[in-house]
N, C-alpha and C positions, 0 to 999 in steps of 0.2 A: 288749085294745086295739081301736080300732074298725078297722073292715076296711083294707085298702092299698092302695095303686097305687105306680105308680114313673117309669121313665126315660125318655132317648131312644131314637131309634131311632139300632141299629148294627146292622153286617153279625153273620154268626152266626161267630164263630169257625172257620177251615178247618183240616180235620181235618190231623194231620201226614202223612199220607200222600198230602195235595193241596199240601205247601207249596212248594218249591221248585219252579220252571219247568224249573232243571237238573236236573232229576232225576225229568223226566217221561218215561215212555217215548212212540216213536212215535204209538201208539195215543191217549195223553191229547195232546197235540201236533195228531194229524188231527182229533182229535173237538173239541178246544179250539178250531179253526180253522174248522170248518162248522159250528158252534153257535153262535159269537160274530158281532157284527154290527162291532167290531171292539176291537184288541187291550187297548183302555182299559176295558174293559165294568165294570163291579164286580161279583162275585159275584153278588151279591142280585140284581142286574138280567136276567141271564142266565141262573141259574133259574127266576126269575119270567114271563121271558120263553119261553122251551122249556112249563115246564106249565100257564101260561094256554093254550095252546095244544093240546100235544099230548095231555093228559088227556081230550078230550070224545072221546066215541065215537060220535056220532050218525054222522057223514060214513064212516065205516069202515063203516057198515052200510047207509046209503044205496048209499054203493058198488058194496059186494055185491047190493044187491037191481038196482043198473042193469047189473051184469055178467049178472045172472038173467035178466033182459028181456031183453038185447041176445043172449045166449046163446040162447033159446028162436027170438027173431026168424029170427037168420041160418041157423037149423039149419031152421026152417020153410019157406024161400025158399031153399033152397039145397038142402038134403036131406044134408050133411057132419055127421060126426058132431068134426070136431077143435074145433069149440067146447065138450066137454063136458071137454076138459083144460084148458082156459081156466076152466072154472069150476070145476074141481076142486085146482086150484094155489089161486085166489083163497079158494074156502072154506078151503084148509089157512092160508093167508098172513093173510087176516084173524083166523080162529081164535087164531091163534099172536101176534098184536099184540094183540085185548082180553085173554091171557093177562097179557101184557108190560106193557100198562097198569094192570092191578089190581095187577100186582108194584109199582108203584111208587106205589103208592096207601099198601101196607103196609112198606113199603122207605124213607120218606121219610128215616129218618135213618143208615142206610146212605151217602153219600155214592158212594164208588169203586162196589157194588155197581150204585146208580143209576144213573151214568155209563154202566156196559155193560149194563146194559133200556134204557136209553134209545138206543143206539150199536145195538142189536140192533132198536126199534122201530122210527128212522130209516132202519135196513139191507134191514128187510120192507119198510117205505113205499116204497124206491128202489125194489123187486123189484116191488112192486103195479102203481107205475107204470108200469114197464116191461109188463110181464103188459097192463097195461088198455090199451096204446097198443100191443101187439101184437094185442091184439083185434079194435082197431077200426081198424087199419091193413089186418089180414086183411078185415074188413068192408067195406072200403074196396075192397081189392082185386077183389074179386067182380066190380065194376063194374055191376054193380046200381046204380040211379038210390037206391030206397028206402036201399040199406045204405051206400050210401055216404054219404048224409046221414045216417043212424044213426053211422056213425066219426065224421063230423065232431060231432055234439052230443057223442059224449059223450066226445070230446078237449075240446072248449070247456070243458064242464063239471068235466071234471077237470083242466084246468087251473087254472082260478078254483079251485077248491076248495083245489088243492097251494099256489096263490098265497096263500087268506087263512089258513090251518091252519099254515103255515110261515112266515108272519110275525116271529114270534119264533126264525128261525134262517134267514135269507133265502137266505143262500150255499146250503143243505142245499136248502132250496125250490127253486131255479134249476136242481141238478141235475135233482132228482124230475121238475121239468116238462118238460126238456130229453130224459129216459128215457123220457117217456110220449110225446113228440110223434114224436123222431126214428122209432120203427116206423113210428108212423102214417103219415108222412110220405112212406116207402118203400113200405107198400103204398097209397099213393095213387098214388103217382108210377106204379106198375107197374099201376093201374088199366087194363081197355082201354076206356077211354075219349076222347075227344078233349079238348086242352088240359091232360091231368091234370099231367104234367110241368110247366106252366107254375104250375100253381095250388098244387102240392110247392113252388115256388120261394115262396110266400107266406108259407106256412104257419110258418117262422122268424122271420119279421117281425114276422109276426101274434105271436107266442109272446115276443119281445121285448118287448113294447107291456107284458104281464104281470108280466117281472121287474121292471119300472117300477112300476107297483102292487104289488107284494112291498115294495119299500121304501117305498111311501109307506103300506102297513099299518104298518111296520116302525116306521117317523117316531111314526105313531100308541097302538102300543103304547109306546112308551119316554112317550110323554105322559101316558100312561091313569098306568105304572107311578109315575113323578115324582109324578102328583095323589094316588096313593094311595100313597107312603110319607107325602109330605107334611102327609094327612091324618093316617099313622099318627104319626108323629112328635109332632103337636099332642097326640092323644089319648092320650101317653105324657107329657107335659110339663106341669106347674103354669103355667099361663101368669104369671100376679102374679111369681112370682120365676125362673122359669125352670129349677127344679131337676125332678127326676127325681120323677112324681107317683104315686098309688097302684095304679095298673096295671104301670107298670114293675116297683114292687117286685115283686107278685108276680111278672112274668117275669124277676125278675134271681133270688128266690128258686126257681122253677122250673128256672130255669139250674142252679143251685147243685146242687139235687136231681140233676139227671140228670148232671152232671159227676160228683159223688158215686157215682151208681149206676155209670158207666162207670169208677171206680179212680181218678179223680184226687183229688188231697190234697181232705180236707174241713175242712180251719181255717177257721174263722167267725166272728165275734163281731159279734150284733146289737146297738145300743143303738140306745134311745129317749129320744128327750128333748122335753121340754115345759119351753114359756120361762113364767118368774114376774113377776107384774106385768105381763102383755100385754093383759089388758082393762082394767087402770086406764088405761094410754095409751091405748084406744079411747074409753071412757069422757071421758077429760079433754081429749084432742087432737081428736078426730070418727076416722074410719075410715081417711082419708089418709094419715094421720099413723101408724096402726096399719100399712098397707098399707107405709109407708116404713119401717117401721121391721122388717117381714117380708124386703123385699129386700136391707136391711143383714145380717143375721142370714142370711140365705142364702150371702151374698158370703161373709162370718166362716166359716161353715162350709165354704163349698167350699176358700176357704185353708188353714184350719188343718188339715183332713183329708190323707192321704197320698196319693200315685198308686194306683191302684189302688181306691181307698177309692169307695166308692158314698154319695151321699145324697139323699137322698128326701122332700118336702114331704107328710103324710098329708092336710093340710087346717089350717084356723087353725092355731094355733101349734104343732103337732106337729108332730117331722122324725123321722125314721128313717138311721140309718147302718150301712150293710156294710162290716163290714172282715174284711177275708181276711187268715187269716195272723198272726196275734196270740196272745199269750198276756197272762194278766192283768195283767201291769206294764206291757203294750203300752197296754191298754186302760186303764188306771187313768191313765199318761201324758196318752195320747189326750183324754183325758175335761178333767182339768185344763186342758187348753189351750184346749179349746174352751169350756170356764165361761169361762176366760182373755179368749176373744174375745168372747163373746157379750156378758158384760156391764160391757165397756166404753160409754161416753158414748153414744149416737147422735143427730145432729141432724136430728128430725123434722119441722122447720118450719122459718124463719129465726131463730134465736137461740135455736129452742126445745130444751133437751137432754132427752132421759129416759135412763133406765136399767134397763135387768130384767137379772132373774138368769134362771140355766135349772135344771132338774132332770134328771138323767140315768143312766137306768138301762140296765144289761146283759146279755146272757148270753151264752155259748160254747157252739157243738154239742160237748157232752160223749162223745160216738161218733158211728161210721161210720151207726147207725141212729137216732141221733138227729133225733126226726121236726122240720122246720122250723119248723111250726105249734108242736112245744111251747115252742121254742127262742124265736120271738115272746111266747108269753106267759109265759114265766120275766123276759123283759129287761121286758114291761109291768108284773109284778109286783116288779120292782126299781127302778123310775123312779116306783111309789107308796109305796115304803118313800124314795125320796129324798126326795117331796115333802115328804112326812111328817117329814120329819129336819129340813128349812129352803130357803133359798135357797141355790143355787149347792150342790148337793149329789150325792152320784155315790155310787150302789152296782151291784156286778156279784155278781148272784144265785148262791149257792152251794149 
């Protein structure tokens, strides 16, 4: 049969161990609450939102190399050797987050695991910040002209950075920045310096102005996300009738596969069907006519099919149907009804009636190892033994 595609876009099914709110402990509770932007989020959104984000690793190393600078600086100008635990916390802290990010690079269908690498990279970032804005609050404190503009760049700096890197978890952002500034803050304020007290009293203001840019990256990510399901959505969809196009199937039979792999039931029964007489109505009526008479046949189909049931436009007159959970009188039933529907009357123009039949063929994953792929071309090889038989015809390959 020629290649497939398939559906809409849905959320991924949540694992039973994520289902219930009452039956979350503390831990999914706090982390549910600093990762959401709020308590409506959908799934999808609030994944999507966490690793557009916290996946890139450039800034974690940038980082590190301005904790190396600033580290060499103060130690130069100063002759103190306590900056060189300041860089030996950040080498361990950083090391230990790009470990935690490749975790979940290979961890992605882990769910709960992911939650705590992720609840653990979040917990390093709060410690980094903390770490980098006792840095340069020490920096600060020297009262050195030079170092104490060294604290303030590179609090500015790591600010903006916690601000656009936590976008996609703003509450979590607010604190990080709030851990990195308040050190600072204090070894400014104890700078001996003239005014430094006063310009400590700033410095919250100032850091406010940021969480304000945290949500409005925030605004911006949830736009970025909406444009790209929306795209994906189209790219899963037959636009002409609106059913579930040849991409979908594959990932609805990809789905299938790895539910399978992971122990749930594997009942399946694929049919293919191809409608008869659908180029003589193009031929006779023009394309219009053809096109009306694909989005009747779509309707027909998604009626008479059951909850649960999957169907999928391949291209011109081919459809494909999932059904889970059937045995062959299921499907022999099934079958009948939808000849039933399909080739009743339909009015493709004003007064104008046509009629086709369909042909439809089947097959059932006969075991747990029953590969997909063959399962497809058992049911292709039964909707050519249909056509072959006549109009309005059903065989399920045995």
């Amino acid at each position: 049969m020629s290649d497939m595609n398939c559906i809409t876009y849905r959320d991924r099914p949540r694992p039973a161990a994520e289902a219930s709110s009452n039956d979350k402990s503390a831990f999914d509770k706090s982390y549910n609450f600093i990762t959401t932007i709020s308590s409506s989020d959908p799934e999808d959104l609030r994944a999507w939102m966490l690793f557009a984000m916290i996946l890139h690793t450039r800034p974690l190393l940038v980082g590190s190399l301005s904790t190396l600078l600033s580290v060499a600086v103060i130690m130069a100008m100063t002759g103190r050797t306590w900056p060189l635990a300041w860089l030996a916390a950040d080498i361990v802290l950083t090391a230990y987050r790009l470990k935690l990010i490749r975790t979940l690079h290979v961890d992605d269908l882990l769910p709960a695991r992911r939650r705590r690498s992720h609840a653990l990279i979040m917990l390093c970032g709060g410690a980094w910040g903390m770490l980098y804005g006792m840095g340069a609050g020490g920096a600060a404190a020297t009262g050195l002209p030079a170092l104490m503009v060294l604290g303030a760049l590179n609090v500015a700096g790591a600010v903006g950075t916690i601000s656009m890197r936590n976008a996609g978890a703003p509450r979590f952002g607010i604190l990080v920045m709030s851990a990195c500034v308040i050190p600072y803050d204090v070894g400014l304020a104890l700078a001996p310096a003239q005014h430094m007290t006063g310009m400590a009293m700033l410095v919250p203001l100032l850091t406010v102005s940021f969480w304000f840019v945290t949500y409005q990256n925030t605004k911006l990510l949830v736009r970025t996300f909406e444009a790209e399901r929306a795209l994906a959505e189209l790219a899963r969809i037959d636009p002409l009738t609106g059913l579930a196009n040849r991409k979908s199937l594959d990932e609805a039979l990809d789905d299938f596969a790895l539910r399978r792999a992971e122990g749930s039931p594997a009942g399946l029964t694929v049919i293919c069907l191809d409608l008869d007489g659908f180029k003589a109505v193009n031929d006779t009526f023009g394309h219009s006519a053809g096109d009306k008479l694909l989005k009747v046949v779509a309707e027909r189909l998604r009626a008479a099919t059951r909850e649960g049931d999957s169907v999928f436009r391949l291209g011109g007159d081919e459809f494909v149907c999932l059904l889970p959970g059937t045995d062959a009188d299921d499907v022999e039933r099934l079958s009948r009804r939808l000849i039933d529907a399909i080739s009743r009357h339909v009015e493709v123009q004003a007064g104008q009636f046509v009629q086709v039949g369909v042909s439809i063929g089947g097959a059932m994953v006969q075991s747990d190892d029953d590969a997909v792929d063959a399962v497809i071309e058992r049911a292709d090889a039964a909707l050519y033994d249909a056509k072959r038989a006549g109009t309005n015809q059903y065989r399920l390959y045995r």
